[in-house]
Backbone atoms as SQL, in Angstrom:
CREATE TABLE atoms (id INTEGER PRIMARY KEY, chain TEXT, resi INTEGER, resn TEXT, atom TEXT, x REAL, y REAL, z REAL);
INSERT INTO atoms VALUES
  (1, 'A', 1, 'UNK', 'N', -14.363, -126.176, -73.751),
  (2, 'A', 1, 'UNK', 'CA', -15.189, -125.090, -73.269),
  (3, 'A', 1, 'UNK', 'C', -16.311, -124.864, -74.271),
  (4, 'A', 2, 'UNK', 'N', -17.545, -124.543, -73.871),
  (5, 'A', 2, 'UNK', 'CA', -18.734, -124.808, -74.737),
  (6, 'A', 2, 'UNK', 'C', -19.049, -123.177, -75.122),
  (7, 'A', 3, 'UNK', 'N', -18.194, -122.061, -74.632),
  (8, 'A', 3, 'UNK', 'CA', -18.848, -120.391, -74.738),
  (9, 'A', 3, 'UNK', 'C', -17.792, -119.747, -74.766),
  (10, 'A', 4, 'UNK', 'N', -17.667, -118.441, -75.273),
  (11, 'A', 4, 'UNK', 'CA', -16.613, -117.349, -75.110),
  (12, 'A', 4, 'UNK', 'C', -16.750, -116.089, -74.433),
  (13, 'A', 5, 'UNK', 'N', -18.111, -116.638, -74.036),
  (14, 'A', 5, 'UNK', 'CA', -18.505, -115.026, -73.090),
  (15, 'A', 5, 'UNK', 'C', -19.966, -115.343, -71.980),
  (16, 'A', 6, 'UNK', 'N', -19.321, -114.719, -70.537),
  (17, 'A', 6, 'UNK', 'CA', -20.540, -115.224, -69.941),
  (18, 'A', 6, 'UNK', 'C', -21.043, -113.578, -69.351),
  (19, 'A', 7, 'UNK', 'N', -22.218, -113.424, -69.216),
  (20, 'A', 7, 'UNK', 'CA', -22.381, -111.661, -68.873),
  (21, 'A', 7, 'UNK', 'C', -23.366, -112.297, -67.542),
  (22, 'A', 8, 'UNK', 'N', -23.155, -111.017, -66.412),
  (23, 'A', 8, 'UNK', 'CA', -23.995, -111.337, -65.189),
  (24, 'A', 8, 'UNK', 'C', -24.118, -109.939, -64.462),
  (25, 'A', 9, 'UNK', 'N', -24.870, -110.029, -63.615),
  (26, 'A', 9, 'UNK', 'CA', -25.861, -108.965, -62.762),
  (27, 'A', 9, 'UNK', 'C', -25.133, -109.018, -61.154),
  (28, 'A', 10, 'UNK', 'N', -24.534, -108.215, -61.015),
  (29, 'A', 10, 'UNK', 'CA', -23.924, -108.960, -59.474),
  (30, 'A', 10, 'UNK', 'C', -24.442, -107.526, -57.886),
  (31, 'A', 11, 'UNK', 'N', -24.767, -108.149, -57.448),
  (32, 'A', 11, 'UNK', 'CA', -25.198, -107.801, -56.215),
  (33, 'A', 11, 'UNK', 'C', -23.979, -108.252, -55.256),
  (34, 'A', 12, 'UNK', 'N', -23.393, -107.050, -54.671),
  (35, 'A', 12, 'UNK', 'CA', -23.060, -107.218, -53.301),
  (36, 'A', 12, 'UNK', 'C', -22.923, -105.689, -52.026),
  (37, 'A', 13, 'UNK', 'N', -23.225, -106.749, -51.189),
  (38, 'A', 13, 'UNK', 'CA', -23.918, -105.810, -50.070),
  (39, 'A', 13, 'UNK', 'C', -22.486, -105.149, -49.291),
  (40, 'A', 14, 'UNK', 'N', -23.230, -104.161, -48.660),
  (41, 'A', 14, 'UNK', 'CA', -22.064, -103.154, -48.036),
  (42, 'A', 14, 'UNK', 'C', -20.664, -104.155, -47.324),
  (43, 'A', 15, 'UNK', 'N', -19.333, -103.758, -48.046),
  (44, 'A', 15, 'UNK', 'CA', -18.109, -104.909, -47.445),
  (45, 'A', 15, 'UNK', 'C', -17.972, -106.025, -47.912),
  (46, 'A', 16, 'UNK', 'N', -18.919, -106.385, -49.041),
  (47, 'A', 16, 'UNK', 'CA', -18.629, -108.026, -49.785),
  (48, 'A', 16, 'UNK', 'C', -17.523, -107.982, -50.626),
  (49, 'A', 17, 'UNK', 'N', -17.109, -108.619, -50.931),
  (50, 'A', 17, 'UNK', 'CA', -16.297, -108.926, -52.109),
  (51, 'A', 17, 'UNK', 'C', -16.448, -110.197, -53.130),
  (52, 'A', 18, 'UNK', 'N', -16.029, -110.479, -54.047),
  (53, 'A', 18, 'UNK', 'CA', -15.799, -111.240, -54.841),
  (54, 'A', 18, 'UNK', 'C', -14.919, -111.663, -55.615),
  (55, 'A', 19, 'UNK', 'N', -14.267, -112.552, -54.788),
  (56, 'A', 19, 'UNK', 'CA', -12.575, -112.965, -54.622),
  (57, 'A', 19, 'UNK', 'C', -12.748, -114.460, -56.077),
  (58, 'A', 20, 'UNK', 'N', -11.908, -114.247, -57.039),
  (59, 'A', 20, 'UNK', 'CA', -11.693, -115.265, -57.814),
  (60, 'A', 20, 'UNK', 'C', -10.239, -115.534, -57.952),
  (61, 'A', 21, 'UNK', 'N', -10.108, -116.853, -58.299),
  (62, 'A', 21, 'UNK', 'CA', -9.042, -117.365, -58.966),
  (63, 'A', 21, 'UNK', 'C', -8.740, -117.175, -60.013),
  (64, 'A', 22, 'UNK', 'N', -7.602, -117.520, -60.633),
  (65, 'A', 22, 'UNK', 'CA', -7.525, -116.976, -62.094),
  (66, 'A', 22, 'UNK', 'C', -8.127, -117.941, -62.917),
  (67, 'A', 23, 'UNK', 'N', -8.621, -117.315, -63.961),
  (68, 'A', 23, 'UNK', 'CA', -9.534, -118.384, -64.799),
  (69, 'A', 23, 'UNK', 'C', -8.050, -118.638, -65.904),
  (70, 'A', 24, 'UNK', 'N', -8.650, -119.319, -67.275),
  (71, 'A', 24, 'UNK', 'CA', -7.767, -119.885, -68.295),
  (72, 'A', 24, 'UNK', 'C', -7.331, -118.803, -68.405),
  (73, 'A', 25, 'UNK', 'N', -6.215, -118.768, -69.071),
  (74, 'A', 25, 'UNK', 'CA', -5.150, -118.156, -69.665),
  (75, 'A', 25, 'UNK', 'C', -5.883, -117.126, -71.107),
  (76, 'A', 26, 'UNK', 'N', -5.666, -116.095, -70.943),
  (77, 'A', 26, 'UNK', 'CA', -6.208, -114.784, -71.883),
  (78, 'A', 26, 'UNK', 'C', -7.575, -114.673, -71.290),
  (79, 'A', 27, 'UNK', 'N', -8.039, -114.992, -70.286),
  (80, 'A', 27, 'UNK', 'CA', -9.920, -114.335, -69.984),
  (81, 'A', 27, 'UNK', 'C', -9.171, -112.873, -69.609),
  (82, 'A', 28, 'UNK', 'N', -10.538, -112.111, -69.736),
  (83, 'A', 28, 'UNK', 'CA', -10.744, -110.559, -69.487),
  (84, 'A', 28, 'UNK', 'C', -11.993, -110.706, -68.842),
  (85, 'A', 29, 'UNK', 'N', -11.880, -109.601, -68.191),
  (86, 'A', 29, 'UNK', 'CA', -13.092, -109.122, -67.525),
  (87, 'A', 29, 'UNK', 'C', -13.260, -107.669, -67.696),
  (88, 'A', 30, 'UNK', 'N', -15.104, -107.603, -68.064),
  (89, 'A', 30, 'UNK', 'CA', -15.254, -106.193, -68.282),
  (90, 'A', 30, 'UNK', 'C', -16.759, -105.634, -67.078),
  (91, 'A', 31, 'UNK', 'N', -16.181, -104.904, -66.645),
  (92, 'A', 31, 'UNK', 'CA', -17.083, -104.652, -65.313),
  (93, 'A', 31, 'UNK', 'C', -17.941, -103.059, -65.287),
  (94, 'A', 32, 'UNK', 'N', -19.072, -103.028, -65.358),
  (95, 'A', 32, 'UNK', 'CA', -19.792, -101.516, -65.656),
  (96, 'A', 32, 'UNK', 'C', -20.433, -101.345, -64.036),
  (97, 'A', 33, 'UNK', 'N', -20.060, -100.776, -63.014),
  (98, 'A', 33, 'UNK', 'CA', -21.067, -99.871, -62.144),
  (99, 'A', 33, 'UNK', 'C', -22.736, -99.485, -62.326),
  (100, 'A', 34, 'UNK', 'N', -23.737, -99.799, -61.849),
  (101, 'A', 34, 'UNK', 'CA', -25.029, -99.549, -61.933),
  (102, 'A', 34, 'UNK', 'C', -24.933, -98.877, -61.103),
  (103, 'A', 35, 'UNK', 'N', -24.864, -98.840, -59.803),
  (104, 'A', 35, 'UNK', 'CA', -24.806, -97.924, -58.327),
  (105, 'A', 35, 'UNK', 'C', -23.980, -98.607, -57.408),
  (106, 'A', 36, 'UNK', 'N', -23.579, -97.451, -56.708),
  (107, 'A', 36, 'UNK', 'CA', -22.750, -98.118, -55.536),
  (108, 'A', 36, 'UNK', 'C', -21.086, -97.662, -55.959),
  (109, 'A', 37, 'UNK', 'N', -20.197, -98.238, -55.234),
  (110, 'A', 37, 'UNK', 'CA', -19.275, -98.477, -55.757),
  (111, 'A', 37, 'UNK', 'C', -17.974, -99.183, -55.303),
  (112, 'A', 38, 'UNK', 'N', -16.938, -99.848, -56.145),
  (113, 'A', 38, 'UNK', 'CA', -16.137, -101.070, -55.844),
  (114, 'A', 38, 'UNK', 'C', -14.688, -100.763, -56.362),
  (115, 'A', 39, 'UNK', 'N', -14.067, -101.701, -55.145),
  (116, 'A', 39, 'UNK', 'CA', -12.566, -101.433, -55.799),
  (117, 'A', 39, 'UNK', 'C', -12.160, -102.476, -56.703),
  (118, 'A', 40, 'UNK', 'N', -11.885, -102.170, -57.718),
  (119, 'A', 40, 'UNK', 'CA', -11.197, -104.162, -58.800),
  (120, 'A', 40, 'UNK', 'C', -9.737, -104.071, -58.392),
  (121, 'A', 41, 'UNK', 'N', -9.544, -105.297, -57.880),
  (122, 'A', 41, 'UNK', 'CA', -8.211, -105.549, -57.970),
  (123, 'A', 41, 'UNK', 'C', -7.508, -106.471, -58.998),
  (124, 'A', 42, 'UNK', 'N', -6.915, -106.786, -59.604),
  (125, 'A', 42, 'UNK', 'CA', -6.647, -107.614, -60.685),
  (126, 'A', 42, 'UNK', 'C', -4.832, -107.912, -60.581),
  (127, 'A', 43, 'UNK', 'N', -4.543, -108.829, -60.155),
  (128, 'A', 43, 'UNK', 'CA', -2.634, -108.862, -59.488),
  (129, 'A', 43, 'UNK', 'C', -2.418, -107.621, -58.724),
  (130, 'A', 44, 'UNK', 'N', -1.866, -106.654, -59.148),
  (131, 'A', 44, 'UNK', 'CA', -1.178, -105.705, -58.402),
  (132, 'A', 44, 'UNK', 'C', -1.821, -104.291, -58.425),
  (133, 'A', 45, 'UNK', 'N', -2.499, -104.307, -59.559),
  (134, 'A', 45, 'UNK', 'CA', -3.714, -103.183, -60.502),
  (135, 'A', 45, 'UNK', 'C', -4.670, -102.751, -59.566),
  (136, 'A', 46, 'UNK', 'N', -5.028, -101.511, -59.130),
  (137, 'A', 46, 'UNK', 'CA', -6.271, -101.479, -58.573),
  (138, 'A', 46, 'UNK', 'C', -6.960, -100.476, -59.184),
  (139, 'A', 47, 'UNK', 'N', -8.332, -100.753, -59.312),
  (140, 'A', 47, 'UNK', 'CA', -8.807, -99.042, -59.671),
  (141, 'A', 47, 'UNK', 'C', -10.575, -98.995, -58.849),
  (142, 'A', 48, 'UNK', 'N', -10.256, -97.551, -58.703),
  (143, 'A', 48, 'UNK', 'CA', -12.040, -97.662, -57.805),
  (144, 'A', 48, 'UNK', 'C', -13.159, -97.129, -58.806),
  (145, 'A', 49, 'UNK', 'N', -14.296, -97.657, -58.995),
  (146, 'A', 49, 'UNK', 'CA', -15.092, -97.319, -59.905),
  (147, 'A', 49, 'UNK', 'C', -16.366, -97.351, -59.195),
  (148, 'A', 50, 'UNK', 'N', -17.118, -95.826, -59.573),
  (149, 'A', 50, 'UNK', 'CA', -18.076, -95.359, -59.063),
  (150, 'A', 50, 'UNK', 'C', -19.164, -95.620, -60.007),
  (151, 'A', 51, 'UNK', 'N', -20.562, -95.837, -59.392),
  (152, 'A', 51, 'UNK', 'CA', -21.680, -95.302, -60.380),
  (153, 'A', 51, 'UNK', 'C', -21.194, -95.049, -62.105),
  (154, 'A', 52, 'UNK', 'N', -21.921, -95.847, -62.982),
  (155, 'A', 52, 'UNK', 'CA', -21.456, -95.470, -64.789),
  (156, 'A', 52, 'UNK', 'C', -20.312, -95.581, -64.736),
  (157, 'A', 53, 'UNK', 'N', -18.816, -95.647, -64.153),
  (158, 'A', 53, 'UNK', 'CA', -17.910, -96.148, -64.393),
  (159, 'A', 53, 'UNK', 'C', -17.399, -97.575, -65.066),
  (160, 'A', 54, 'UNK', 'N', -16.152, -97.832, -65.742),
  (161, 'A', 54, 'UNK', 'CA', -16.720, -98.837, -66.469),
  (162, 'A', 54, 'UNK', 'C', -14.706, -99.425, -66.165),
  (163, 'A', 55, 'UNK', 'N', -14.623, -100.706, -66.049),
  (164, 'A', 55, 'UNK', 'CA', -13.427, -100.999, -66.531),
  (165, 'A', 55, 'UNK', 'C', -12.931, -102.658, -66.790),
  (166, 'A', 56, 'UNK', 'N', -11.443, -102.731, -67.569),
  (167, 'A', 56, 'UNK', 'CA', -11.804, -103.757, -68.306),
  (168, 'A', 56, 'UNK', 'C', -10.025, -104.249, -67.433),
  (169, 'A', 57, 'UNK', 'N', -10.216, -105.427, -67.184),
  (170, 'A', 57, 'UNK', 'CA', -8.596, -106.236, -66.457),
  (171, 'A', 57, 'UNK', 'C', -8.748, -107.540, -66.465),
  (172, 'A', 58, 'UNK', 'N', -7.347, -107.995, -66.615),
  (173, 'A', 58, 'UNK', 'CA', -7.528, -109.282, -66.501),
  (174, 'A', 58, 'UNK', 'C', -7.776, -110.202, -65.700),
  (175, 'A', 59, 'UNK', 'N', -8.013, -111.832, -65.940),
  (176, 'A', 59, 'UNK', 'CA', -8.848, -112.501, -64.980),
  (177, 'A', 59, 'UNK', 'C', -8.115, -113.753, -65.091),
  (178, 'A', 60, 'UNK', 'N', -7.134, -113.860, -66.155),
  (179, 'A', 60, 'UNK', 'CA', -6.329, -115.060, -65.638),
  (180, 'A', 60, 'UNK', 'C', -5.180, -114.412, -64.609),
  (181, 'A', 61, 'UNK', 'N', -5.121, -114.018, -63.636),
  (182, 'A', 61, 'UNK', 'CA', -4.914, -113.775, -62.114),
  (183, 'A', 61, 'UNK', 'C', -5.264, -113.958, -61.218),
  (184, 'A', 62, 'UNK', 'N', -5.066, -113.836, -59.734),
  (185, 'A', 62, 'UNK', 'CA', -6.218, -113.615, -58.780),
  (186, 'A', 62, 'UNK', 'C', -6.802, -112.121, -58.918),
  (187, 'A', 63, 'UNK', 'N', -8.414, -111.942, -58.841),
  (188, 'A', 63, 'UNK', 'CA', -8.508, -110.904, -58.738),
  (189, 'A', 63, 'UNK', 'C', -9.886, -110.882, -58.048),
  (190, 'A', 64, 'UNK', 'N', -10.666, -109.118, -57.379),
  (191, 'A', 64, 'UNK', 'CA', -11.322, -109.256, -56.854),
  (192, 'A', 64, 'UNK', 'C', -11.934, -107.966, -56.687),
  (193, 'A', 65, 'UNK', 'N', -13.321, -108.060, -56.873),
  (194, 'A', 65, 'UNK', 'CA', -14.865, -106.599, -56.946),
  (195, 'A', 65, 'UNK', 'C', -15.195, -106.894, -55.609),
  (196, 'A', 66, 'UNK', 'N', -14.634, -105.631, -54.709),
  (197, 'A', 66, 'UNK', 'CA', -15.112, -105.317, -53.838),
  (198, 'A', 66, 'UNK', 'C', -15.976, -104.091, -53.185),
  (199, 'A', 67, 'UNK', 'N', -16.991, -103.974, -52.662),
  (200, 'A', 67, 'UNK', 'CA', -18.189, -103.270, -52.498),
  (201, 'A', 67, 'UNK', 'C', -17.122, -102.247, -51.537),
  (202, 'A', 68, 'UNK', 'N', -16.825, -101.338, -51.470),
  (203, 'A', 68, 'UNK', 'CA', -16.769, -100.179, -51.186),
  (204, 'A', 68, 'UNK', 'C', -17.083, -98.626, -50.476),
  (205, 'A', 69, 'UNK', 'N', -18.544, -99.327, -50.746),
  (206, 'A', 69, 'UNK', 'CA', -19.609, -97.932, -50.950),
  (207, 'A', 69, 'UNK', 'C', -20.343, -97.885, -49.613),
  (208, 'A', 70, 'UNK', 'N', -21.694, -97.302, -49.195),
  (209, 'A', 70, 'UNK', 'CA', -22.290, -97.261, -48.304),
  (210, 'A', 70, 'UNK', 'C', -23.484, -98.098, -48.048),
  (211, 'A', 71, 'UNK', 'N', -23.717, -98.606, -49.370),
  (212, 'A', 71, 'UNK', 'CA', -24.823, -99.901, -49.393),
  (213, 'A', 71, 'UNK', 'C', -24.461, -100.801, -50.789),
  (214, 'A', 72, 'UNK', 'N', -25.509, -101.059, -51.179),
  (215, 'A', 72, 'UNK', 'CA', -25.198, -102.266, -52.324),
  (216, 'A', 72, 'UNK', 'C', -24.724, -102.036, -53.344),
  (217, 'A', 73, 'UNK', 'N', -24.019, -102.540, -53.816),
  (218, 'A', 73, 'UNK', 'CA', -23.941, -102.031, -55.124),
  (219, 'A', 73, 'UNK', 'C', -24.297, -103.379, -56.163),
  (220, 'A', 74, 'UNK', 'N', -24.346, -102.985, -57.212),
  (221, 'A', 74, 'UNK', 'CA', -25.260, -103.332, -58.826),
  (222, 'A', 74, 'UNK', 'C', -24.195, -103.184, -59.524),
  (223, 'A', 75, 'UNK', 'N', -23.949, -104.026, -60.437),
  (224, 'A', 75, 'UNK', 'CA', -22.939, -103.727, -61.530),
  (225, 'A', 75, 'UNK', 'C', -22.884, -105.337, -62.474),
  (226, 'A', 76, 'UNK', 'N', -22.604, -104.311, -63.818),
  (227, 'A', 76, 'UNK', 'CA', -22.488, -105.826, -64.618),
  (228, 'A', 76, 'UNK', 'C', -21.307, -106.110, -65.064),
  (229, 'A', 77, 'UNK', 'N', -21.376, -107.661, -65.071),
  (230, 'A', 77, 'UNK', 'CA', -19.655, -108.558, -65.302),
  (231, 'A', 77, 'UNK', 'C', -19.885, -108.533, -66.190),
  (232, 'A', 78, 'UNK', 'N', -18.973, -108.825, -67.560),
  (233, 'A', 78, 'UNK', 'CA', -18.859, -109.496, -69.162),
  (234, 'A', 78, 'UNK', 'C', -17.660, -110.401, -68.476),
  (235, 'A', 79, 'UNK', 'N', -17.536, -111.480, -69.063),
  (236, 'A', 79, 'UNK', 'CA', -16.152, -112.181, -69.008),
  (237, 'A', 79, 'UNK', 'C', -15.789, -112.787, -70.397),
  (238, 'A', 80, 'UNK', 'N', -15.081, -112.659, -70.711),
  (239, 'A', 80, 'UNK', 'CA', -14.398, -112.896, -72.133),
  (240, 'A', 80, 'UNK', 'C', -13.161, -113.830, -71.843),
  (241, 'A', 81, 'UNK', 'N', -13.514, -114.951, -72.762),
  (242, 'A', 81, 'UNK', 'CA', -12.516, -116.139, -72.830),
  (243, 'A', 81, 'UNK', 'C', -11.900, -116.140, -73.919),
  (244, 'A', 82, 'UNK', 'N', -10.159, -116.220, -73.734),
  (245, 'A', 82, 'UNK', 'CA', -9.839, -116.614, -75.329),
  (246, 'A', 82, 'UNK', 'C', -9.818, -117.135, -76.296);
C-alpha cells in the first residue's frame, strides 16, 4: 500500500447511499456533515448525523453513508489505514 490516509468530498443526492466492503483490517473512517444529512452504518452500529456532526467507525466491515435528508448532502470522508 503506497498511503495511510485518503480524505474526499462526497456528494450524494436525495436516497443515495454508499455501500462499501470492508477494506484491510484496522481502516477507520472519519466522516464530518457539510449539509444535509446521513445514516452510517458500520456492522450492526448505526448513527444519524446531521449538518457539523461528525463521526468516526470502522471500515474493515461492511458499511454504508446514506443520504437521509431532503436533498443533497456534502460531507467529508478521512479514511485511515493501519
Amino acid at each position: 500500500m503506497e498511503k495511510d490516509i485518503e480524505i474526499y468530498e462526497l456528494r450524494l443526492k436525495r436516497g443515495a447511499a454508499l455501500k462499501s466492503a470492508p477494506h484491510f483490517n484496522g481502516t477507520r473512517e472519519f466522516l464530518t456533515v457539510q449539509c444535509g444529512a446521513v445514516r452510517v452504518t458500520s456492522n450492526a452500529e448505526q448513527c444519524i448525523l446531521k449538518k457539523g456532526f461528525s463521526a468516526h467507525y470502522r471500515a474493515d466491515v461492511p458499511h454504508c453513508i446514506e443520504n437521509i435528508g431532503r436533498g443533497e448532502c456534502i460531507a467529508f470522508l478521512v479514511v485511515t489505514y493501519a
